[in-house]
Structures are given as structure tokens and as C-alpha cells.
C-alpha positions in Angstrom: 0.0 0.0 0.0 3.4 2.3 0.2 2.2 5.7 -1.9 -1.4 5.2 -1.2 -2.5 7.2 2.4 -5.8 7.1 3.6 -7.7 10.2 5.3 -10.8 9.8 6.6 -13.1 11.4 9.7 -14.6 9.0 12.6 -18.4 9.4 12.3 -19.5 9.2 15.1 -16.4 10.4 17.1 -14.6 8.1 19.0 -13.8 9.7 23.2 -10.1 9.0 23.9 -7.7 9.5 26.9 -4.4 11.3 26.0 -1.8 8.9 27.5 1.5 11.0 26.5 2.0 14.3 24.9 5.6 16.4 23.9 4.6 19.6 24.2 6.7 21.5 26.9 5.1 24.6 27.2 3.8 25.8 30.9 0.2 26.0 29.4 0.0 23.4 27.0 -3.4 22.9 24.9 -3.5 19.2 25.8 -2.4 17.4 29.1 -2.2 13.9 29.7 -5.0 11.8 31.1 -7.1 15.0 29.4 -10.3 13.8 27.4 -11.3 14.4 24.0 -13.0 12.9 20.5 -11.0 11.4 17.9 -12.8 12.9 15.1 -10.2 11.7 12.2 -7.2 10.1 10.7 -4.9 9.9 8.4 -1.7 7.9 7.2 -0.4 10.6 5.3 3.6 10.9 6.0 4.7 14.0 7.8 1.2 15.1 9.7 3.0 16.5 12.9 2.0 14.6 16.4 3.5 14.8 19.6 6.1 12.8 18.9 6.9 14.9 15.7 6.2 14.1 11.9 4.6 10.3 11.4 6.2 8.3 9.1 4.6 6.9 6.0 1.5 4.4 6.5 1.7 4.7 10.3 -1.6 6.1 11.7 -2.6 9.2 13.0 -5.7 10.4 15.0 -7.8 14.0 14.8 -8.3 14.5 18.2 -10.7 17.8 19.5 -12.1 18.8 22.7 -15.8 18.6 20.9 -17.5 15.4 19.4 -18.2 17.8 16.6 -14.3 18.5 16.2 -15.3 22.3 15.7 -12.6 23.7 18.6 -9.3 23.2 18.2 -7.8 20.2 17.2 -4.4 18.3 17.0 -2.5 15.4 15.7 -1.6 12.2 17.7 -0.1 9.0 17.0 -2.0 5.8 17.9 0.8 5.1 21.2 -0.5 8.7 22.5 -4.3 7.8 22.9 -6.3 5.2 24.7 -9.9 4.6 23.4 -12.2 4.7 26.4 -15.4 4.2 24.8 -17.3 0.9 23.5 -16.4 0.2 20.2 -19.6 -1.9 18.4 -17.9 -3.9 15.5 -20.7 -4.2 12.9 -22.5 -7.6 13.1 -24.6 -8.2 10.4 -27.9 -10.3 11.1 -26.5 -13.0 9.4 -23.4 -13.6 11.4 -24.8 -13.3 14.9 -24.1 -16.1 17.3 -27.1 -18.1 18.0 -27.9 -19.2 21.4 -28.4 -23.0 22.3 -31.5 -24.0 24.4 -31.2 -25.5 28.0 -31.3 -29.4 27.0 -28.2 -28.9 24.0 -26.7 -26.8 26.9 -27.1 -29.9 29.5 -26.3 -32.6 26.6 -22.7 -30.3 26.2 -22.2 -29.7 29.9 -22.8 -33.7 30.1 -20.2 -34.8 27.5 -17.3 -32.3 29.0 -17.4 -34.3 32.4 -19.8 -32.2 34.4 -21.8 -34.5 37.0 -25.0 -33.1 37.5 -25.8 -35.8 40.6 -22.5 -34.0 42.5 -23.1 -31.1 44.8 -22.1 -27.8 42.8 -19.3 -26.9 45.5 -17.6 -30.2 45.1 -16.9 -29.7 41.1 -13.3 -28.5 40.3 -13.1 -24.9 39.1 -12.5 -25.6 35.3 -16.3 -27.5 35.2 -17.4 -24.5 37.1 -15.6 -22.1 34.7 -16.7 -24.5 31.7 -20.9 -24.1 33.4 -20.4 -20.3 33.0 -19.1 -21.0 29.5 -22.3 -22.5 28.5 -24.8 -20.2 30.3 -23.9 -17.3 29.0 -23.6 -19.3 25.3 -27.6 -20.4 26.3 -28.4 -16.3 27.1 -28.7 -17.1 30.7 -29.6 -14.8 33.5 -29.9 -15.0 36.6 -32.3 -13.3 38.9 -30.7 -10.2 40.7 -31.9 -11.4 43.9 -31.3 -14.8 43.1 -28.9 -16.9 46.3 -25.4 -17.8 44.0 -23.4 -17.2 41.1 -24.3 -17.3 37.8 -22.9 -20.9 37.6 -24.2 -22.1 40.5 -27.9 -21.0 39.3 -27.6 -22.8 36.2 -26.2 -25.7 37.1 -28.7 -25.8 39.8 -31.6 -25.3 36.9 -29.7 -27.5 34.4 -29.8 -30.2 37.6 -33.9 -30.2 37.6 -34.1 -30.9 33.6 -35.1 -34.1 32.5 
């Protein structure tokens, strides 16, 4: 991809933490641990960051002190920022994982070892760890006020299935 530089704005901006910035000055624009939107980028050699001009193909972020990037806004290198919010990756319907019902979930559960006839506080961590696995593969949720873990409520329920 050497000569070709992509330049692009983040729709809807992205919040970010400054981790590091070079800028000396007693009142500098941007402190770290300060907030603000990334609201672009570029891989275009020679934008200036805080750690001076960025080489070719290595990326660079917009950042403002506004989601709408209309105050004043400067260069950073990826090392510089840490994204802080949730990034959704696109799922398309498609492609989205599809929960197993109660009985598969038991059947699987079953073949990995799990003893349902044991006492939940007698199984070894990894089936515990495995029964978490599973429930939240099934969509399973426990009652806020319910006595126990996730697991533990599970494999309880999972324990009174035929």
C-alpha cells in the first residue's frame, strides 16, 4: 500500500484518553489523562504529532475537545491515545451467534465431564468455569436477587431438567 494514504473522519467520534503528549510549554493545549474525540485520521507521512512528523503508513488520529471537532484540534499518534469508549464492531444479522436451548446446553455440559448428581461446590473450578461457559452461550440470566453465582444458578436449573 506504500504511496497510497488514507484520510478519513470517525463518524461518530470516538472519546479517547491522551496517554503522552511532547509539548513542553507551561500552558500546553493538551495534558495527559485529558479527554477528547477522535474525530479523524490519516496515514499521510509528515502530519506532525506529539512525537513529531509520522512516518509513511503509520496512523494518526484527529483529536478535538468537541464530538463535533469544531474547537481546536491536534494530531496524535496511535501510542499517544487510549480509546475509552465501546467500540460496536458491525455484526450483520447473518453472522450473529445463535444461542443454544437449555437441554443442548445440558447434553454439552454432560459430554465435557460435568456431574450433575454431585453437589455444585464439590466440582473442580475448570467444570465451574466450563458451566459459566455454556450459560452465557444459552443467554442465561440469573435473577438479581437470586442466592449464587451465575454458575451455581444454572447448574442448579440445568440439575432439575429431565
Amino acid at each position: 500500500m506504500a504511496g497510497k494514504y488514507i484520510s478519513a473522519s470517525i463518524k461518530p467520534s470516538r472519546r479517547v484518553q491522551i496517554v503522552r503528549t511532547n509539548d513542553a510549554s507551561p500552558h500546553p493545549y493538551w495534558r495527559p489523562g485529558q479527554f477528547g474525540y477522535a474525530v479523524g485520521y490519516s496515514t499521510h507521512p509528515g502530519m506532525y504529532t506529539e512525537s513529531g512528523p509520522s512516518n509513511p503508513d503509520e496512523l494518526s488520529y484527529l483529536v478535538s475537545k468537541s464530538k463535533d471537532g469544531h474547537t481546536g484540534a491536534s494530531w496524535f499518534s496511535a501510542e499517544a491515545l487510549r480509546f475509552t469508549g465501546k467500540e460496536k464492531a458491525p455484526s450483520p444479522s447473518h453472522a450473529r451467534k445463535k444461542k443454544i436451548d437449555h437441554r443442548e446446553a445440558k447434553r454439552l455440559l454432560q459430554s465435557d465431564g460435568v456431574d450433575f448428581g454431585r453437589d455444585f461446590h464439590e466440582l473442580p473450578s475448570y467444570e465451574v468455569q466450563r458451566i459459566l461457559e455454556v450459560a452465557r452461550l444459552a443467554g442465561y440470566r440469573k435473577h438479581k436477587d437470586a442466592p449464587g453465582s451465575t454458575a451455581r444458578m444454572y447448574f442448579q436449573y440445568l440439575s432439575r431438567l429431565k
